[in-house]
C-alpha positions in Angstrom: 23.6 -23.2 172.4 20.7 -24.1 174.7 19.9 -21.2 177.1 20.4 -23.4 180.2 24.1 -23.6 178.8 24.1 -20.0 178.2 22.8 -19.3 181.8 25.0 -21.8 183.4 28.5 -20.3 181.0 27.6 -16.7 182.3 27.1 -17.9 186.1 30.4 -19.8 186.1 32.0 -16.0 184.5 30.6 -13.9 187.0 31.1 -16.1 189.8 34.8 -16.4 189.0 35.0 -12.3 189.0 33.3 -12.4 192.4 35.6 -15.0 193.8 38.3 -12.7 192.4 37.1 -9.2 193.3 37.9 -7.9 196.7 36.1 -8.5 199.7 35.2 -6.0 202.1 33.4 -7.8 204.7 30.6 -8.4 203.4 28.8 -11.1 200.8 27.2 -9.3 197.8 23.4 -11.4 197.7 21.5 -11.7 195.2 18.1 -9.6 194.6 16.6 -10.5 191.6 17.6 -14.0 191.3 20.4 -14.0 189.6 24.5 -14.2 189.8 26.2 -11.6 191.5 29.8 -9.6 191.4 31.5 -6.6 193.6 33.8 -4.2 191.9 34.7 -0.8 193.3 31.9 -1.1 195.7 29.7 -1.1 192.7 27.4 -4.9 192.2 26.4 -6.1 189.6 23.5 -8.3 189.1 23.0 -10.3 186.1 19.8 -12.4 185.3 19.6 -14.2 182.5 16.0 -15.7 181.8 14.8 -17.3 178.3 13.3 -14.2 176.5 16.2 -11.8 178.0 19.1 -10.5 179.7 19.3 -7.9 182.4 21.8 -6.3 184.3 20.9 -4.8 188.1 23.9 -2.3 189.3 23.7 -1.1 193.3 26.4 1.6 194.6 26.7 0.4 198.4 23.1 -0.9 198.7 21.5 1.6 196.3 20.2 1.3 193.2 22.5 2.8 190.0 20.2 5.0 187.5 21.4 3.6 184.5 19.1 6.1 182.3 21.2 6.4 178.7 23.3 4.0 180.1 23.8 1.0 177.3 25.5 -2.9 177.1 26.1 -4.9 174.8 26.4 -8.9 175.3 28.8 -10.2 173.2 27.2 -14.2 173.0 29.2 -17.2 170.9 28.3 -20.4 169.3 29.9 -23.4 171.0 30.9 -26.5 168.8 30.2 -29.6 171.1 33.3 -31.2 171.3 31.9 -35.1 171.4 31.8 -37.3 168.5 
């Protein structure tokens, strides 16, 4: 999978949770550039560049400390479905 796919797959996925999470009056913007979603007054920030992935948290405005904190991003192979 090209990275532009794999950038464009996780925008449309995190965008859809967004769209879904509730709103509280207010639109979670992006800081770092990347796609954004609210949950529990918690957003998350996800960036996804060429060389890596990173996740930015905030807890109404402020930054999460994610020391020991750990992900995992769980990535598939997509058959092209054209002949």
């Amino acid at each position: 999978m090209k990275i532009s796919q794999l950038i464009l797959a996780l925008a449309v996925s995190i965008s859809s949770t967004a769209i879904a999470a509730d709103n509280h009056g207010h639109d979670a913007k992006p800081m770092h550039g990347g796609a954004v979603a609210e949950a529990k007054d918690v957003e998350y920030e996800f960036v996804a560049t060429a060389d890596k992935l990173q996740l930015y948290m905030r807890d109404h405005g402020k930054s999460v400390a994610v020391a020991g904190m750990t992900a995992k991003a769980l990535l598939h192979k997509c058959r092209s479905q054209l002949r």
